[in-house]
C-alpha positions in Angstrom: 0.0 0.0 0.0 1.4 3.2 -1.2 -1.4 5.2 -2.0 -2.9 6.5 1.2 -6.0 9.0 -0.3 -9.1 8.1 0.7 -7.7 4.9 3.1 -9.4 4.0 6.6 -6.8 4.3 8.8 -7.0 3.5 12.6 -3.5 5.0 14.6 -3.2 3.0 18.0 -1.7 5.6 20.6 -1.5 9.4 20.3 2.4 9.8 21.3 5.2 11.1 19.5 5.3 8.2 16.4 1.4 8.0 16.8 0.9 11.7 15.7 3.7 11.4 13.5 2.2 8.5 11.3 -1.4 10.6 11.5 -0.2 13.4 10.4 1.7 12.0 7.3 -1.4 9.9 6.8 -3.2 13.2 6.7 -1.1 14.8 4.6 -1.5 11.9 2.0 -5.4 12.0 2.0 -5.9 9.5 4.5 -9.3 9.3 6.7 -7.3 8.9 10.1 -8.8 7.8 13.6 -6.5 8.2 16.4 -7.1 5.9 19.6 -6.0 6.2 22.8 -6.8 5.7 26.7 -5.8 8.8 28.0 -8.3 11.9 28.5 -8.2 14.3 25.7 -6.8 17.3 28.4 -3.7 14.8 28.2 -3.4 14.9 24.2 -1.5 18.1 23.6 0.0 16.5 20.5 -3.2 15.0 18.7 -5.0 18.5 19.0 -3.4 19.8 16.2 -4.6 17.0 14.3 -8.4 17.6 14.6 -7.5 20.8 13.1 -6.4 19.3 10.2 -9.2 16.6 10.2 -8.2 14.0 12.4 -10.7 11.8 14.4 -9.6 12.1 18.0 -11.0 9.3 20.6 -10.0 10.3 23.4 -10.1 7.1 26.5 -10.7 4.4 24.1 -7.8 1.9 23.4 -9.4 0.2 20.3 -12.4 0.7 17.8 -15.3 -2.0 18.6 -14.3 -3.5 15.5 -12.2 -3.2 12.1 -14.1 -3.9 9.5 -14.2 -0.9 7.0 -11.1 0.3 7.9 -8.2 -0.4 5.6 -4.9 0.1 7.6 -3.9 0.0 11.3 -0.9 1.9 12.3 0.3 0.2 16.2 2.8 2.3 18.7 5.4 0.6 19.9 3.8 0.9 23.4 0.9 -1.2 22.5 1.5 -4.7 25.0 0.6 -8.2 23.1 -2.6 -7.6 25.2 -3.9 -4.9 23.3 -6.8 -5.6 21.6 -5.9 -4.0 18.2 -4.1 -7.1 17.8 -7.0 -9.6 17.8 -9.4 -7.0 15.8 -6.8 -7.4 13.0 -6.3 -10.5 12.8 -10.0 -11.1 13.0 -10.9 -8.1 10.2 -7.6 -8.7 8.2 -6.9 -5.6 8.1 -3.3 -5.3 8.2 -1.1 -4.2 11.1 2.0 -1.8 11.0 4.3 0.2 13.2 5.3 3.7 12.0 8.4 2.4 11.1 7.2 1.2 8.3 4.9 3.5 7.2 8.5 6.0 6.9 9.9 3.5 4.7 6.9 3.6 2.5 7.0 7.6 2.0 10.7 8.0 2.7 12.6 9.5 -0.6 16.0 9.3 1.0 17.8 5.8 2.0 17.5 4.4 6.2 20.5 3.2 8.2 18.7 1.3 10.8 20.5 0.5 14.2 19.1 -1.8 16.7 20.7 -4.1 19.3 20.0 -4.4 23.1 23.2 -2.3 24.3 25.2 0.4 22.5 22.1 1.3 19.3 21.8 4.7 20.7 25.5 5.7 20.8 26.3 3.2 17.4 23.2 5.8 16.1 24.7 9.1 17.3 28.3 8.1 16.3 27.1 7.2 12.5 25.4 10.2 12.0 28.1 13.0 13.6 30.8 10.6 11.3 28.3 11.4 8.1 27.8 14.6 9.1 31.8 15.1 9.2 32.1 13.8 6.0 30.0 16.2 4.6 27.4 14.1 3.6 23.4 15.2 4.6 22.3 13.1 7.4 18.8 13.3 9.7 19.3 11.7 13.1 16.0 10.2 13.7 13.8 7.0 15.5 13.7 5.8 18.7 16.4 8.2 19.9 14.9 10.7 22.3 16.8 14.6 23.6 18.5 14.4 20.2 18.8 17.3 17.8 15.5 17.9 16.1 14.0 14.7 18.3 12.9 13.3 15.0 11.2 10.4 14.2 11.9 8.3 11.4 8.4 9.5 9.8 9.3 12.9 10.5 12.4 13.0 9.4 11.2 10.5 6.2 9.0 13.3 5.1 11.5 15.9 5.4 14.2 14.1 3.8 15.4 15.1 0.6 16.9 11.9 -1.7 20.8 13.0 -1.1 20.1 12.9 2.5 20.9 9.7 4.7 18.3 8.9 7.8 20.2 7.4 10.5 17.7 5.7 12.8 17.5 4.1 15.9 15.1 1.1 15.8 13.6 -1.2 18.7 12.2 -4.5 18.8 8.8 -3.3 18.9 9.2 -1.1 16.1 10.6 -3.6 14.4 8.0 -6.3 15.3 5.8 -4.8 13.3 7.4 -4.4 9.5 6.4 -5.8 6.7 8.6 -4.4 3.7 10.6 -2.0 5.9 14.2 -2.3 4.1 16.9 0.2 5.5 20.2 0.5 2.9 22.5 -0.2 6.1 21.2 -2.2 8.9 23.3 -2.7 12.0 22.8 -4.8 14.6 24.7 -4.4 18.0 24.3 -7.2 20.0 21.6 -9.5 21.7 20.9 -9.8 25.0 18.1 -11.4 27.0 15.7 -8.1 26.8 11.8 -7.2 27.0 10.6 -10.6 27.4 8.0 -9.5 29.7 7.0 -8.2 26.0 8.2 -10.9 23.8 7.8 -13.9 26.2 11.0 -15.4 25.1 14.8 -14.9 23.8 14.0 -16.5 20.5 10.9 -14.4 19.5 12.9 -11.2 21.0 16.2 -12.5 18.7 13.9 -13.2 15.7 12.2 -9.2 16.1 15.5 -8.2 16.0 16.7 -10.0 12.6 13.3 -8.4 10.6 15.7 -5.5 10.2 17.4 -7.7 7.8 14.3 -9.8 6.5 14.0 -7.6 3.3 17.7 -6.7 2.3 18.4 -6.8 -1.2 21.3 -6.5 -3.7 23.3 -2.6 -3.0 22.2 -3.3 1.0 24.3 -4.0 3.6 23.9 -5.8 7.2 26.8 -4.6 9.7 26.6 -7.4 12.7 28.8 -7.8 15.3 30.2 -11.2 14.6 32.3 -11.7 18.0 28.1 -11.8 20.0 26.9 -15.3 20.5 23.7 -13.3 20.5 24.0 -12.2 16.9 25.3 -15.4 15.8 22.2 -17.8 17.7 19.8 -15.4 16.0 21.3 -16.2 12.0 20.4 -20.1 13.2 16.8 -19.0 13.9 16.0 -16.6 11.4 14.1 -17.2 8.2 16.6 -15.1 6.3 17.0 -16.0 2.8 20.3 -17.2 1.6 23.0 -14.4 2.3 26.7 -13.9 1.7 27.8 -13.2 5.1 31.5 -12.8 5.5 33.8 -11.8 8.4 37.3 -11.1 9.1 39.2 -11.6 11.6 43.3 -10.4 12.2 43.7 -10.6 8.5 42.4 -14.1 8.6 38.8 -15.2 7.4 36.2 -17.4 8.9 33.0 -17.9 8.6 29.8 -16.8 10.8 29.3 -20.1 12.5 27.2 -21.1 16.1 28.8 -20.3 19.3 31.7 -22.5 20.6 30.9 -24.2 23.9 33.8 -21.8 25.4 31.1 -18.8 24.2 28.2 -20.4 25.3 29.7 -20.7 29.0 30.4 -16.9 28.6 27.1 -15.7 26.9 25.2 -17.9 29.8 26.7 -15.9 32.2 25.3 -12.5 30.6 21.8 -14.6 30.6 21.7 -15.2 27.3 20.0 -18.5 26.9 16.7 -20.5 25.2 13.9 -21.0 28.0 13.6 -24.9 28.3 9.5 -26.2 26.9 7.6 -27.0 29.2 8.8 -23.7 30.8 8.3 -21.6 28.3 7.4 -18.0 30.3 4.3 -16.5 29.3 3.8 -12.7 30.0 0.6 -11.9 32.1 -0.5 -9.7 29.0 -0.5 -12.6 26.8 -2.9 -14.6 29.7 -4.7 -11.1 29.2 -5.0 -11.5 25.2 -5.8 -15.4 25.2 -9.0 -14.6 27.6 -10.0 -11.9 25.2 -9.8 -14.3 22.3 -11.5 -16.8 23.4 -14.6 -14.0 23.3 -13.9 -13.4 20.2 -13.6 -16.5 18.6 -14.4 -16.4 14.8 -17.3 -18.6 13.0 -14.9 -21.7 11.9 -13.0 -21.8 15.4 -16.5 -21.9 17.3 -17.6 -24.8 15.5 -13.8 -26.7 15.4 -14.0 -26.4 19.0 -17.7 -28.0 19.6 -16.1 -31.0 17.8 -12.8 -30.8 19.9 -14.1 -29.8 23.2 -14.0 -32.6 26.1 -12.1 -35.1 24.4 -14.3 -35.7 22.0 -11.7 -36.6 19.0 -9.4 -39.7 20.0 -9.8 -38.9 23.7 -7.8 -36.1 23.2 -7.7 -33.2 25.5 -7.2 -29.9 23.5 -7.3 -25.9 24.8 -8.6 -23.0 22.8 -6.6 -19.7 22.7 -4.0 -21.3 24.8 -0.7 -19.2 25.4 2.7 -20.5 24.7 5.2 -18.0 25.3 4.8 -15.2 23.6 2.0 -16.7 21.1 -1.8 -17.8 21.2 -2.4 -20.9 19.7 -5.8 -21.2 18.4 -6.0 -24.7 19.6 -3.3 -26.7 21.5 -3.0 -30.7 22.7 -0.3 -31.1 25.3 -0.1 -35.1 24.9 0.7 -34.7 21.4 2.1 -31.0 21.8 0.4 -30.4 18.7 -1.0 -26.8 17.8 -4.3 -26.3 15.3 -4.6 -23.0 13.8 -7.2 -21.6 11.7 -6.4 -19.2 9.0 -8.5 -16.2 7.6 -7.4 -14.6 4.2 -4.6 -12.7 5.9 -2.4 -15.7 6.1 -2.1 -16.2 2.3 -0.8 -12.8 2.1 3.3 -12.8 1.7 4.4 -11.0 4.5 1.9 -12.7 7.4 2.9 -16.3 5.8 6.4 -15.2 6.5 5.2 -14.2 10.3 3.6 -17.7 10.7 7.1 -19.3 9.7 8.8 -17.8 12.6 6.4 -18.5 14.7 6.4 -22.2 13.9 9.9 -22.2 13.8 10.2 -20.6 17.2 7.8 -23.6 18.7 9.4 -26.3 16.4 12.9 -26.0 18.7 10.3 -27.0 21.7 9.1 -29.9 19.9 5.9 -28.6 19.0 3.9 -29.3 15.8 1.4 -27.1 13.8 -1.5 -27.7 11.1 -3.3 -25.3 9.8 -6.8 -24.9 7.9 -8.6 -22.4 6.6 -12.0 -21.2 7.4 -13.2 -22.6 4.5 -12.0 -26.2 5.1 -13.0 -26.2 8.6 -16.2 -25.3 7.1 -16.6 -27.1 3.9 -14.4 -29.9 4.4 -14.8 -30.5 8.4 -14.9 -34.7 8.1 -11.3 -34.6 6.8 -9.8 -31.5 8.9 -11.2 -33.9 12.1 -9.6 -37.4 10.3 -6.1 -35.3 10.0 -5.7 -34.0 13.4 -6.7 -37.4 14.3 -4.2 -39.1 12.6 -1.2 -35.8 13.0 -2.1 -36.3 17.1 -1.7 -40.3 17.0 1.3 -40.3 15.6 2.9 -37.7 17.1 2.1 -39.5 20.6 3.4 -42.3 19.5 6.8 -40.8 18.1 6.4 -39.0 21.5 7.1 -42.3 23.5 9.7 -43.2 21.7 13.5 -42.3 23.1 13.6 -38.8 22.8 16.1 -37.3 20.2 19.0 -34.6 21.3 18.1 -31.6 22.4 18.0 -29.7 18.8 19.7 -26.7 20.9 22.3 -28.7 22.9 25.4 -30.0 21.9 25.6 -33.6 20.0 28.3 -36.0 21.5 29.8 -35.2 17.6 32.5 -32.5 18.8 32.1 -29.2 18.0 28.7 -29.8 16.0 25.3 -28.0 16.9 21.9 -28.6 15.7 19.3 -26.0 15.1 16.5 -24.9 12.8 16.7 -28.0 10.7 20.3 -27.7 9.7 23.5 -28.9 11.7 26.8 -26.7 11.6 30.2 -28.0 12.9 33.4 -26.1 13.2 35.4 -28.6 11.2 33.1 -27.0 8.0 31.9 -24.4 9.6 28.3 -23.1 7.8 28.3 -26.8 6.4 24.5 -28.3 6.3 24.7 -31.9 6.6 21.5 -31.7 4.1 23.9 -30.1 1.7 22.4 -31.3 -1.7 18.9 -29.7 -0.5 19.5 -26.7 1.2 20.6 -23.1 0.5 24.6 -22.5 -0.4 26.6 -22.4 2.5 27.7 -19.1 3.3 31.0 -17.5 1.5 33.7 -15.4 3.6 34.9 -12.1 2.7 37.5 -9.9 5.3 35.5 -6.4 6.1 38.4 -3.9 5.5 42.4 -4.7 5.2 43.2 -5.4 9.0 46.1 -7.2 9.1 48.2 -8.8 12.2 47.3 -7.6 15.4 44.2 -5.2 13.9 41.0 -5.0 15.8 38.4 -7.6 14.4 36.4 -6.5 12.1 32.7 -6.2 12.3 30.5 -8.8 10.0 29.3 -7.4 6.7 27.0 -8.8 4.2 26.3 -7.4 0.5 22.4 -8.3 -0.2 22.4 -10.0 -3.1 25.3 -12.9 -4.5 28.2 -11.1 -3.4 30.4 -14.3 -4.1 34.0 -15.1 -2.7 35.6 -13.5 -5.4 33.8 -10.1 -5.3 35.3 -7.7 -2.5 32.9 -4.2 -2.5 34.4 -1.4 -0.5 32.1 -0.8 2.6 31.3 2.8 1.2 28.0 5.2 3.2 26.9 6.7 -0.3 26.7 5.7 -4.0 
């Protein structure tokens, strides 16, 4: 969506990015509803916006419903209780942070910094270094008492095409992207951060690596390849194949998992995968499981009068049950088998890609997922009932069976760890052992000319099919 005139659009939160998306939204012909729960003497900086035609609701946190809108805009404040979430997914209407709406209307290229220590000062040292070089820069984001105090929608509609936007980004802003694609995206470190928010490291790792979800040839990733952090988060991320390549001393190697030496160290700075059945589940999503189970759409009301007290092979299943930091729409423990029920939404590109990480996030707890769509559930109910039947039988009986290596601990194999369906050792480091059908191994390239004794150099990677042989210089500008 590009073309904003005439749109629907519902802005969740009247803060600093929620004006800022309404009033660009305005600006572009939009129909804009603001939403928020505090009175309207506290929204000094949505008044201006009912001048200009805004909608203000003033101590409401959500329309009643979406239907007839055609965009939601989310603040990064919004908790995974929120009800905006569920009256998406229940409309499909879809869902974005202002983040992305600045990448839609931004003329002028994004260098997007994230990471859980250090983004703000990596963000302020990129920009006074551009600034030095004479090259136009706008500090911007999630970077607050800065010059201007800009954020990346402001400064996006401000920007002229020769200008650079060097933004700060979060995890929430990030959680909530779709084609967001910054020229230069940098990534600090990981830490164990906000899982009150995100309910676990992996789906707090996996917001993090959207900054790089849509990189392309002419991008670049900057990752600091000496955090474990970084480095478990490339095993987990749905990232298409890359060229990632990393120097070290004047000697290359490649951007493998974490050496048991690291993990000892990472685990003592609490970096670390909670164990299933333990996986922590923030009190909001509790909160957001209760609402949707009010809320339950046509197709999951009538899949659960059929699953409901054991109905279906004697086996037990939950509606909107909470696992981490997800709802499942259905879930059986004994076969630790989730059942989810797609509207239209799902087909589209960029939510399919969502679902992947959220079934390859519950996949390294052993957990299964099938999913139907409203119309089978509807149309086809004998055979949706005869699958989940048969998925759940043998899943309990592969269950019983000696259980198989942890996929995130270490194999007796020295040096080798499993995860996310592939297995790297340090003997051939970035090596799949399901070589002949999975994506090219990654290819090394030093970052700079360090030789003996030099600092190491940080990990960079060319979007695109930067092979061995090709060596771009690192340059900010075209």
């Amino acid at each position: 969506m590009s073309n904003f005139g005439g749109k629907r659009v519902a802005v969740i939160g009247a803060g600093r990015s929620g004006c800022a998306a309404a009033g660009a939204l305005l600006r572009r012909g939009a129909q804009v509803e603001l939403y928020d729960r505090k009175p309207l003497a506290d929204l000094a900086l949505a008044q201006p916006l009912a001048d200009q035609g805004a909608v203000l609701h003033a101590e409401t946190e959500a329309p009643p419903t979406l239907h007839g809108y055609d965009l939601v805009i989310v603040s990064p404040g919004a908790p995974p209780s929120h009800p905006i979430f569920a009256l998406a997914a229940q409309a499909d209407v879809p869902l974005w942070s202002e983040i992305e709406l600045a990448y839609r209307i931004s003329p002028a290229p994004i260098i997007a910094i994230t990471g859980t220590n250090g983004k703000t000062t990596t963000t302020m040292l990129t920009y006074h270094l551009l600034r030095t070089m004479g090259l136009k820069a706008r500090l911007c984001g999630n970077i607050a008492g800065t010059e201007g105090d800009l954020t990346l929608t402001e400064a996006a509609e401000a920007a002229a095409p020769d200008e650079w936007l060097v933004a700060e980004v979060s995890s929430f802003q990030l959680l909530h992207t779709h084609t967001f694609r910054p020229r230069i995206a940098v990534i600090t470190n990981i830490r164990e951060d906000h899982l009150d928010y995100h309910g676990s490291w992996e789906a707090y790792a996996l917001a993090k690596s959207k900054i790089l979800t849509n990189l392309g040839a002419g991008d670049w990733a900057v990752l600091n390849g000496e955090d474990a952090g970084i480095r478990k988060m490339l095993t987990l991320a749905p990232l298409s194949p890359l060229s990632y390549r990393v120097g070290e001393g004047g000697n290359t190697s490649s951007l493998s998992a974490p050496s048991p030496q690291e993990e000892r160290k990472e685990s003592r700075g609490r970096i670390g995968y909670p164990k299933h059945p333990d996986l922590r589940v923030p009190p909001q999503i509790i909160e957001m499981a209760r609402a949707l189970r009010k809320r339950e759409t046509p197709s999951e009301q009538m899949l659960w009068h059929l699953l409901r007290n054991r109905q279906l092979g004697d086996f037990k299943f939950r509606r909107q049950h909470p696992i981490g930091s997800f709802v499942a729409d259905f879930y059986c423990h004994e076969a630790q088998l989730i059942i989810e029920i797609d509207g239209s939404i799902h087909a589209e590109p960029t939510q399919n890609q969502r679902d992947q990480v959220r079934e390859q996030i519950l996949s390294l707890y052993g957990m299964a997922c099938l999913r139907f769509t409203n119309e089978e559930v509807k149309n086809e109910t004998e055979r949706v009932l005869q699958t989940i039947l048969e998925v759940a039988q043998e899943r309990v009986r592969r269950l019983k069976q000696p259980s198989p290596p942890n996929p995130l601990s270490r194999n007796a194999g020295e040096g080798e760890i499993q995860g996310g369906g592939a297995s790297y050792t340090s003997d051939s480091p970035g090596k799949s052992q399901d070589e002949e059908t999975t994506s090219p191994s990654p290819t090394l390239w030093e970052g700079g000319q360090g030789g003996a004794g030099s600092s190491p150099s940080p990990t960079l990677w060319e979007g695109g099919q930067g092979g061995a042989g090709s060596s771009p210089s690192p340059t900010l500008w075209e």
